[in-house]
N, CA, C and O atoms as a Maestro MAE file, in Angstrom:
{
 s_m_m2io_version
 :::
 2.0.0
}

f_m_ct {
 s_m_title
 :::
 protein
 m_atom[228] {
  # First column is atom index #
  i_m_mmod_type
  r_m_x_coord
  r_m_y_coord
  r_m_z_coord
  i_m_residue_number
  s_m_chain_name
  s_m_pdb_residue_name
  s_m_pdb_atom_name
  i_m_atomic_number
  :::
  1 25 -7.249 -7.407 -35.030 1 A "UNK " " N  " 7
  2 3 -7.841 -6.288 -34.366 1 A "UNK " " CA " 6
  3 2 -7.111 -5.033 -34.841 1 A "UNK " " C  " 6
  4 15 -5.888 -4.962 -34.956 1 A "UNK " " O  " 8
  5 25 -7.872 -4.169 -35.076 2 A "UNK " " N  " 7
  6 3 -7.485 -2.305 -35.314 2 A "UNK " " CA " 6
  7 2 -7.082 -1.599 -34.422 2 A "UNK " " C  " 6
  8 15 -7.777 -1.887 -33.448 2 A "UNK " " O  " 8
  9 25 -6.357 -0.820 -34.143 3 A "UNK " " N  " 7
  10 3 -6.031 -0.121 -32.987 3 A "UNK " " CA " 6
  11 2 -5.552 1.575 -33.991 3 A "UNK " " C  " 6
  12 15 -4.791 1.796 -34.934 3 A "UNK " " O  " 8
  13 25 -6.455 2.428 -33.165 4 A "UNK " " N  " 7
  14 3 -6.128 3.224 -33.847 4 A "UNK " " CA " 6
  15 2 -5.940 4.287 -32.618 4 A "UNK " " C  " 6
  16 15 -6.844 4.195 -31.786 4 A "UNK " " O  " 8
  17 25 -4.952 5.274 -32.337 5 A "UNK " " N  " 7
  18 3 -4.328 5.765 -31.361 5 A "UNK " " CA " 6
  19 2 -4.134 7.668 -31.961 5 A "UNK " " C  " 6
  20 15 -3.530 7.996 -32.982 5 A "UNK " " O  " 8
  21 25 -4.599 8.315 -31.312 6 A "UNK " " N  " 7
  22 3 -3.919 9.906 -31.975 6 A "UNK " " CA " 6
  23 2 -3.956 10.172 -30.166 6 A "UNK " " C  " 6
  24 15 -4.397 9.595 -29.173 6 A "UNK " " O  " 8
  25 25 -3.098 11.581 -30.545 7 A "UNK " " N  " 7
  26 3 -2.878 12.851 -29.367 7 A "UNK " " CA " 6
  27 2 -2.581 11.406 -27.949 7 A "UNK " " C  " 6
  28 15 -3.436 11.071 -27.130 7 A "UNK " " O  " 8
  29 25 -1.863 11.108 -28.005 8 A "UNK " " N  " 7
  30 3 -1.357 10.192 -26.783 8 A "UNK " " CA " 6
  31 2 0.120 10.051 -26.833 8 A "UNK " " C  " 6
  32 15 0.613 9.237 -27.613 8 A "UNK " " O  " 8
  33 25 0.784 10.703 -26.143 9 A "UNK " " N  " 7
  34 3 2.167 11.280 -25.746 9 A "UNK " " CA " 6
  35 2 2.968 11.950 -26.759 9 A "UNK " " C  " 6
  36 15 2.666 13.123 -26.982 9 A "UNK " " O  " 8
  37 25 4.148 11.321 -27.566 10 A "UNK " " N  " 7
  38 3 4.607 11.699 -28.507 10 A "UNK " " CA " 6
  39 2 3.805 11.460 -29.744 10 A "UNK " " C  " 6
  40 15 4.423 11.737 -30.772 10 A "UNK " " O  " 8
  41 25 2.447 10.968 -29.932 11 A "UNK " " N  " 7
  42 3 1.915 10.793 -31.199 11 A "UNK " " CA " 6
  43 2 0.651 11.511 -31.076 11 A "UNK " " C  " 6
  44 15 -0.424 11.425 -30.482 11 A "UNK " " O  " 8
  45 25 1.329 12.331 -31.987 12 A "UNK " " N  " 7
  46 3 0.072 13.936 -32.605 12 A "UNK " " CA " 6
  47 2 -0.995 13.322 -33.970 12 A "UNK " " C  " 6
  48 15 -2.225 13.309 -33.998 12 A "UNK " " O  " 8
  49 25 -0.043 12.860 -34.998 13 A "UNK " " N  " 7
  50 3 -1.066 12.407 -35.832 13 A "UNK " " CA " 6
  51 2 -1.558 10.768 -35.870 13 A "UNK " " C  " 6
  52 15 -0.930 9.753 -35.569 13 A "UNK " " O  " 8
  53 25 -3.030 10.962 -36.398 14 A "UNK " " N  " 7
  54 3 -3.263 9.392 -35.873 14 A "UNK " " CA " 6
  55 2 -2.701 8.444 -36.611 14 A "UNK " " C  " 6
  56 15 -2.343 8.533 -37.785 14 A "UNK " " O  " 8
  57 25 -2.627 7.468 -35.844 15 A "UNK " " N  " 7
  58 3 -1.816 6.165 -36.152 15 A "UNK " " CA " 6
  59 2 -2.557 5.060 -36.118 15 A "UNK " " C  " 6
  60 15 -3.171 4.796 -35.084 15 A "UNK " " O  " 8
  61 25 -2.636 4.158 -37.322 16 A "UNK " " N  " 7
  62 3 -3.375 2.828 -37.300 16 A "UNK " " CA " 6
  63 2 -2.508 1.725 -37.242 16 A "UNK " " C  " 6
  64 15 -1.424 1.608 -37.815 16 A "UNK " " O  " 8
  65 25 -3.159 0.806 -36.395 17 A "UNK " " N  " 7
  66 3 -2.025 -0.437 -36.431 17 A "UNK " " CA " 6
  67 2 -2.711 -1.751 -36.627 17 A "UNK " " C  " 6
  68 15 -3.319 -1.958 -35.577 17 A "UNK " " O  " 8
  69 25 -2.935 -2.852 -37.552 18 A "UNK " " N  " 7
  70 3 -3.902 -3.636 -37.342 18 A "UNK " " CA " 6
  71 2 -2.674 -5.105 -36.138 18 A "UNK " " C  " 6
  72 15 -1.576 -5.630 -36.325 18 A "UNK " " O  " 8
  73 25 -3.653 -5.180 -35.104 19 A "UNK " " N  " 7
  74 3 -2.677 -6.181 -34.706 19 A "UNK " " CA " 6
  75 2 -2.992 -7.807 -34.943 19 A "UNK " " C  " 6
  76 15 -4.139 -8.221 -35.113 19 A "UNK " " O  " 8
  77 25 -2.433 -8.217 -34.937 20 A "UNK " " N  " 7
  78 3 -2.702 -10.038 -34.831 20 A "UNK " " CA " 6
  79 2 -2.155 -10.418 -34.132 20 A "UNK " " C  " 6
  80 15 -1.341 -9.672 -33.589 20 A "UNK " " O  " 8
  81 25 -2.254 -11.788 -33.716 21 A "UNK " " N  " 7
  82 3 -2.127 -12.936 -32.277 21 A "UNK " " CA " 6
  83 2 -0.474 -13.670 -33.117 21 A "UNK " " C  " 6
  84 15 -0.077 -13.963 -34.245 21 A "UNK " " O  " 8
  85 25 0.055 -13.681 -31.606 22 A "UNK " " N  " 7
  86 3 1.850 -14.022 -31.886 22 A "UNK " " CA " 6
  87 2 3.108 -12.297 -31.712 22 A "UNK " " C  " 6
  88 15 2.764 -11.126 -31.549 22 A "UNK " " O  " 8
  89 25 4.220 -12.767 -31.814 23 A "UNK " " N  " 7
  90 3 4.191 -11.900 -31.020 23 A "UNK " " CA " 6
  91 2 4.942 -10.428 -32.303 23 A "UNK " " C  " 6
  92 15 5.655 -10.514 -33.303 23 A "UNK " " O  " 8
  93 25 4.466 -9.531 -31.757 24 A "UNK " " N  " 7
  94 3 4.346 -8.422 -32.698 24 A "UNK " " CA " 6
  95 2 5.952 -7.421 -31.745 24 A "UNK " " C  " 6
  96 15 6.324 -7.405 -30.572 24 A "UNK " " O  " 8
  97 25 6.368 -6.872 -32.775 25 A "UNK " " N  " 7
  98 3 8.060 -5.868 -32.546 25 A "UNK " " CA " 6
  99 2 7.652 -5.030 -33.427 25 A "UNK " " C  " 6
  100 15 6.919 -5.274 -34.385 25 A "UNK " " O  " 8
  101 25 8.344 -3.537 -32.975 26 A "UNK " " N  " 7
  102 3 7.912 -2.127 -33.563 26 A "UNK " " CA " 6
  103 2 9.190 -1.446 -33.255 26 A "UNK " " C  " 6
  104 15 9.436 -0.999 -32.135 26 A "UNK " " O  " 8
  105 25 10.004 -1.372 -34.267 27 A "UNK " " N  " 7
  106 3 11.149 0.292 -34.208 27 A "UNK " " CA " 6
  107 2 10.969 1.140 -34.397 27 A "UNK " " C  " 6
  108 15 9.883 1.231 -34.969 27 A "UNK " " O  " 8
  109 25 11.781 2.682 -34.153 28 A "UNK " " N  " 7
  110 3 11.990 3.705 -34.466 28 A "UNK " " CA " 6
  111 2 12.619 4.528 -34.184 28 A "UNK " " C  " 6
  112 15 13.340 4.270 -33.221 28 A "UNK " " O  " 8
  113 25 12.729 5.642 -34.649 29 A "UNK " " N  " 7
  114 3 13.940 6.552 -33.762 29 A "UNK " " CA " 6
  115 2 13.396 7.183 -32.344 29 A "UNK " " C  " 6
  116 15 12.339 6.970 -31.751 29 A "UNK " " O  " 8
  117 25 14.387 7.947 -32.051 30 A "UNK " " N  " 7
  118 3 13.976 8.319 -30.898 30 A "UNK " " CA " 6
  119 2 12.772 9.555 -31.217 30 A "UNK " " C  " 6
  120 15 12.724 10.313 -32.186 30 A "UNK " " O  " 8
  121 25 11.796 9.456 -29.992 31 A "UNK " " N  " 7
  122 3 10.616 10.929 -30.045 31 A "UNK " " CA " 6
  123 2 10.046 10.488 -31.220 31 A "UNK " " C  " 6
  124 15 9.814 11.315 -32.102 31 A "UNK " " O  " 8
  125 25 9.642 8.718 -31.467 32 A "UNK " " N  " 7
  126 3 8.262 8.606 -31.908 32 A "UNK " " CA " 6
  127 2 7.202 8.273 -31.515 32 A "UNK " " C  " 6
  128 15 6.093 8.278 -32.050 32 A "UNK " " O  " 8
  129 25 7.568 7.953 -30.487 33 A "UNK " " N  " 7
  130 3 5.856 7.437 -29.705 33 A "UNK " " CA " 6
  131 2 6.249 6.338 -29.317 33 A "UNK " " C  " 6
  132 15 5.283 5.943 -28.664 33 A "UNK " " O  " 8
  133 25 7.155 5.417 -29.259 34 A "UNK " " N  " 7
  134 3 7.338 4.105 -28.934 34 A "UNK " " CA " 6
  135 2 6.438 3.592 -27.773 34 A "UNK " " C  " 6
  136 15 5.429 2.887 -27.792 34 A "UNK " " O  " 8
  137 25 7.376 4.379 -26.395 35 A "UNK " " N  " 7
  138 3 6.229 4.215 -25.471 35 A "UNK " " CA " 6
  139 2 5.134 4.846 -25.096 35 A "UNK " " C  " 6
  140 15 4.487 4.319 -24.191 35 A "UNK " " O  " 8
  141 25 4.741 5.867 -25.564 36 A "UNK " " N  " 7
  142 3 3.153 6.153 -25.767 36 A "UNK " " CA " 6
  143 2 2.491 5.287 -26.344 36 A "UNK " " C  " 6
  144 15 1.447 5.164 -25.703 36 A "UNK " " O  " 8
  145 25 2.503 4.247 -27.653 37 A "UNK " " N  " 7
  146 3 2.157 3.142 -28.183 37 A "UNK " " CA " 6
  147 2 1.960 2.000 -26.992 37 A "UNK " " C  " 6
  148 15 0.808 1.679 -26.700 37 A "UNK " " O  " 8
  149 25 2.812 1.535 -26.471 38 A "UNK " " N  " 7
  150 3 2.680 0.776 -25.135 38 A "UNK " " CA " 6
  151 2 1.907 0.912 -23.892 38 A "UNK " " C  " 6
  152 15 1.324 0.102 -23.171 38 A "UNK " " O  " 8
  153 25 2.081 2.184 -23.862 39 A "UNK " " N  " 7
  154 3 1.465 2.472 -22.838 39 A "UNK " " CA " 6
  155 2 -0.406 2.608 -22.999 39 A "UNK " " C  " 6
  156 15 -1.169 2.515 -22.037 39 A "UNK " " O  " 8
  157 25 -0.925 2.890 -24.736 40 A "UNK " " N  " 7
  158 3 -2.219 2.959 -25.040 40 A "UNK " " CA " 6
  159 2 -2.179 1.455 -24.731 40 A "UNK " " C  " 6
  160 15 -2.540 1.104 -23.607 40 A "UNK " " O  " 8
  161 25 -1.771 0.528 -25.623 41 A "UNK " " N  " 7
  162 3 -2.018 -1.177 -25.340 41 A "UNK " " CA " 6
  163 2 -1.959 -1.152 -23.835 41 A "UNK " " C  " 6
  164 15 -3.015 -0.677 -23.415 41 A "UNK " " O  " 8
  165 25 -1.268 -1.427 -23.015 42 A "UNK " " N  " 7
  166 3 -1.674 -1.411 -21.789 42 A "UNK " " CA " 6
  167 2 -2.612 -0.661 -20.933 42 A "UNK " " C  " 6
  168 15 -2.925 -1.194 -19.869 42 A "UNK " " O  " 8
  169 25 -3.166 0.622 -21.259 43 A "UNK " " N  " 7
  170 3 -4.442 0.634 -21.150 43 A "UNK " " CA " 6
  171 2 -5.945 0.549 -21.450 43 A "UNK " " C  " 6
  172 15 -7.025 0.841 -20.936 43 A "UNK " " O  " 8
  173 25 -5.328 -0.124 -22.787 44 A "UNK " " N  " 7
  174 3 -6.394 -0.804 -23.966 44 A "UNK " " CA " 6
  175 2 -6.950 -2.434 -22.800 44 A "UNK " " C  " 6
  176 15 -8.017 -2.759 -22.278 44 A "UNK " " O  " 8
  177 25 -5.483 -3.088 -22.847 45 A "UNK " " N  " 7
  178 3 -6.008 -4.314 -22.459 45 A "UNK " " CA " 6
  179 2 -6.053 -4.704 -20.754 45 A "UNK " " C  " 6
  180 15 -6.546 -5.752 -20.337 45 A "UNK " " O  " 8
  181 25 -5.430 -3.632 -19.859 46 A "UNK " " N  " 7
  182 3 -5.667 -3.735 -18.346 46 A "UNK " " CA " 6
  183 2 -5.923 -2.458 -17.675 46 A "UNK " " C  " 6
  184 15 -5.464 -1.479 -18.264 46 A "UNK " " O  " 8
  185 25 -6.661 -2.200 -16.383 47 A "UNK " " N  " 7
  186 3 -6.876 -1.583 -16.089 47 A "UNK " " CA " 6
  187 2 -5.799 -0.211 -15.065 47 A "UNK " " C  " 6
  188 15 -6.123 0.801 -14.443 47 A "UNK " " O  " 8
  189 25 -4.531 -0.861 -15.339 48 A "UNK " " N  " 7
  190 3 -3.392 0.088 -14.550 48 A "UNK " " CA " 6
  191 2 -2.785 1.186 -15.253 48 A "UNK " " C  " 6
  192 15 -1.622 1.485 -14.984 48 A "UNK " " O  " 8
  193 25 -3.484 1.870 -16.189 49 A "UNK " " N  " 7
  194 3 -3.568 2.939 -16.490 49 A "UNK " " CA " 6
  195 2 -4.854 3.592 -17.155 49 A "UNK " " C  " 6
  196 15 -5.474 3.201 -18.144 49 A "UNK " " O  " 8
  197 25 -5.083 4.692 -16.344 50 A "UNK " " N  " 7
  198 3 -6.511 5.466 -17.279 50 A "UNK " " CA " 6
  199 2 -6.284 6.154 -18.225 50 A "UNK " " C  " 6
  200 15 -5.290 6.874 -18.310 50 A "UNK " " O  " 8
  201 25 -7.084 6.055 -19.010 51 A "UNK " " N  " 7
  202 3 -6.988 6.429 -20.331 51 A "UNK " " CA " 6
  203 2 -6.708 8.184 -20.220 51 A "UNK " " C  " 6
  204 15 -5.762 8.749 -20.769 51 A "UNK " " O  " 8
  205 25 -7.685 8.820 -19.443 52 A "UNK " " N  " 7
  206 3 -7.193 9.928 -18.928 52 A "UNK " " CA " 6
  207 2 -6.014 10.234 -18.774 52 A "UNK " " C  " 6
  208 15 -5.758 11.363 -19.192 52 A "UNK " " O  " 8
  209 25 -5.040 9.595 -18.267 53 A "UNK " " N  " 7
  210 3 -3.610 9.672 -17.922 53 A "UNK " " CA " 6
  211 2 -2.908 9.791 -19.305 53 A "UNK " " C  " 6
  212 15 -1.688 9.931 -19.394 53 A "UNK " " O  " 8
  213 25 -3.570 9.742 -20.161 54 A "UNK " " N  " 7
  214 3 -2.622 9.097 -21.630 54 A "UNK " " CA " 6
  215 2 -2.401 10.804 -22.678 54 A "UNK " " C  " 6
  216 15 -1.580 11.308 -23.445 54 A "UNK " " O  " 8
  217 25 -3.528 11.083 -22.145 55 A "UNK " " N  " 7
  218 3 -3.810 12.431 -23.008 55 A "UNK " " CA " 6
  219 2 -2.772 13.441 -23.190 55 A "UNK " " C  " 6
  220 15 -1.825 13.501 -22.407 55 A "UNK " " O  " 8
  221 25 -2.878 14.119 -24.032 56 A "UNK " " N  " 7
  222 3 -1.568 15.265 -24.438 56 A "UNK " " CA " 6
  223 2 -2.758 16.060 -24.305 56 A "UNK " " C  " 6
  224 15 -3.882 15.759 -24.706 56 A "UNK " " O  " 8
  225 25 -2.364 17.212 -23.641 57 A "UNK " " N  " 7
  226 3 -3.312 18.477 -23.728 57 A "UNK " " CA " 6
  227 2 -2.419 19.652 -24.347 57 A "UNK " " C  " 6
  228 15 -2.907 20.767 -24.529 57 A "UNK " " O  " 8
  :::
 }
 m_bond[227] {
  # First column is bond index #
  i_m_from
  i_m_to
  i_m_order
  :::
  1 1 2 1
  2 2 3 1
  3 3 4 2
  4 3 5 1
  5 5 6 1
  6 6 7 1
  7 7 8 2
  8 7 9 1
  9 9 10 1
  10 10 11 1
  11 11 12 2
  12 11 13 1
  13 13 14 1
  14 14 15 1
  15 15 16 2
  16 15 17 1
  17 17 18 1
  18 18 19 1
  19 19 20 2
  20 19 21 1
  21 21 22 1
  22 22 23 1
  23 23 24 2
  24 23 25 1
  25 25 26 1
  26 26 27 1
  27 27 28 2
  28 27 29 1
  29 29 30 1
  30 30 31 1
  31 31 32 2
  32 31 33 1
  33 33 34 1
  34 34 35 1
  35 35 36 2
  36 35 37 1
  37 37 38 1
  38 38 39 1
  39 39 40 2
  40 39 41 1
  41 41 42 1
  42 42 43 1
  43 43 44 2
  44 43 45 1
  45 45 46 1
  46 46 47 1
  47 47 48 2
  48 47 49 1
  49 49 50 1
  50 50 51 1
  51 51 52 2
  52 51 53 1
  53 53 54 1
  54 54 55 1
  55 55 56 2
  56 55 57 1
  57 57 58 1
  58 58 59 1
  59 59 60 2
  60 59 61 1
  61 61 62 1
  62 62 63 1
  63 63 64 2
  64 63 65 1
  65 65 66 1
  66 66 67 1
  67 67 68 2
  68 67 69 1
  69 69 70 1
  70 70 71 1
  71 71 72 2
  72 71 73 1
  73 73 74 1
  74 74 75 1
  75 75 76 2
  76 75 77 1
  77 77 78 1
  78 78 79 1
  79 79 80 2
  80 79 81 1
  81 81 82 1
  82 82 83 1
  83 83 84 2
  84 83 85 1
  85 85 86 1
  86 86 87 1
  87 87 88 2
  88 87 89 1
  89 89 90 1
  90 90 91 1
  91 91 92 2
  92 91 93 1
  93 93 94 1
  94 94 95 1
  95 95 96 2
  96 95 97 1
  97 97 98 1
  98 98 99 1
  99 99 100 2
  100 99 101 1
  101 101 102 1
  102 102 103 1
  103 103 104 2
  104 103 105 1
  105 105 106 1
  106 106 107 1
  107 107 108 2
  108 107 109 1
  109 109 110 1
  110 110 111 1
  111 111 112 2
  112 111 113 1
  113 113 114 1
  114 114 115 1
  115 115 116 2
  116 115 117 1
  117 117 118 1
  118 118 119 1
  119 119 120 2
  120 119 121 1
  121 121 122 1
  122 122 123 1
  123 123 124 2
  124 123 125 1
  125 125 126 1
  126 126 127 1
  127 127 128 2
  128 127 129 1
  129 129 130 1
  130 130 131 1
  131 131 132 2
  132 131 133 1
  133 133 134 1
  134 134 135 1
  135 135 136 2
  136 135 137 1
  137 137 138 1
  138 138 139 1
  139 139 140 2
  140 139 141 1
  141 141 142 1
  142 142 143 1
  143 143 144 2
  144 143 145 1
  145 145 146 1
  146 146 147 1
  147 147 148 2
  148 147 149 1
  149 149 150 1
  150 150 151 1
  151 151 152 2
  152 151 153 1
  153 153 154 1
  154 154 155 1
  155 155 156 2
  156 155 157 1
  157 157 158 1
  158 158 159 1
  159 159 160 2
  160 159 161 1
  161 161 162 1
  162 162 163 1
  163 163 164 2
  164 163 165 1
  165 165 166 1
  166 166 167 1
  167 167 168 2
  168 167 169 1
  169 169 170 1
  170 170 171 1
  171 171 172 2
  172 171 173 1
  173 173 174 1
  174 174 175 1
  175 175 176 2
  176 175 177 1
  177 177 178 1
  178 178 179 1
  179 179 180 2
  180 179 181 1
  181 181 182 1
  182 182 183 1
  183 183 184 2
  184 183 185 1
  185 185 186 1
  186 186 187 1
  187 187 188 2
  188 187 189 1
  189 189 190 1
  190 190 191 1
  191 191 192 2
  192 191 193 1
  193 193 194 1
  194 194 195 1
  195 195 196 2
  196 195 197 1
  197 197 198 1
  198 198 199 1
  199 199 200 2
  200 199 201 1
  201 201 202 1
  202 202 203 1
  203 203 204 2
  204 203 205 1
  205 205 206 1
  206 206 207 1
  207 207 208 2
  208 207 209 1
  209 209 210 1
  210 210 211 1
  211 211 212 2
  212 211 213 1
  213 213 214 1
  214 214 215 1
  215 215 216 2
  216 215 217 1
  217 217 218 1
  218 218 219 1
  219 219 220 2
  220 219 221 1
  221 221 222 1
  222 222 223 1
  223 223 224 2
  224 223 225 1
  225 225 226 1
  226 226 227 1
  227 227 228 2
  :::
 }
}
């Protein structure tokens, strides 16, 4: 599956990630998006966050 993510917390430009089944790890420094990334998957795959909530204005 594709996941493609822009303007959602610390990540301004868009970002593609293809994911696959098993378990997937992601580094970086600090103020890259780590958990803005997490936080789109968790409102990708459950409903305890709205997508609304995710937005950078």
């Amino acid at each position: 599956m594709k996941l493609r993510v822009s303007n959602i917390g610390g990540i301004t430009e868009p970002l593609e990630l293809e994911i696959m089944p098993g378990v997937m790890s992601y580094e970086a420094p600090n103020a890259y998006g780590k958990t803005s990334l997490s936080k789109s998957l968790i409102s990708l795959l459950t409903s305890s966050i709205k997508p609304e909530d995710l937005l950078t204005f």
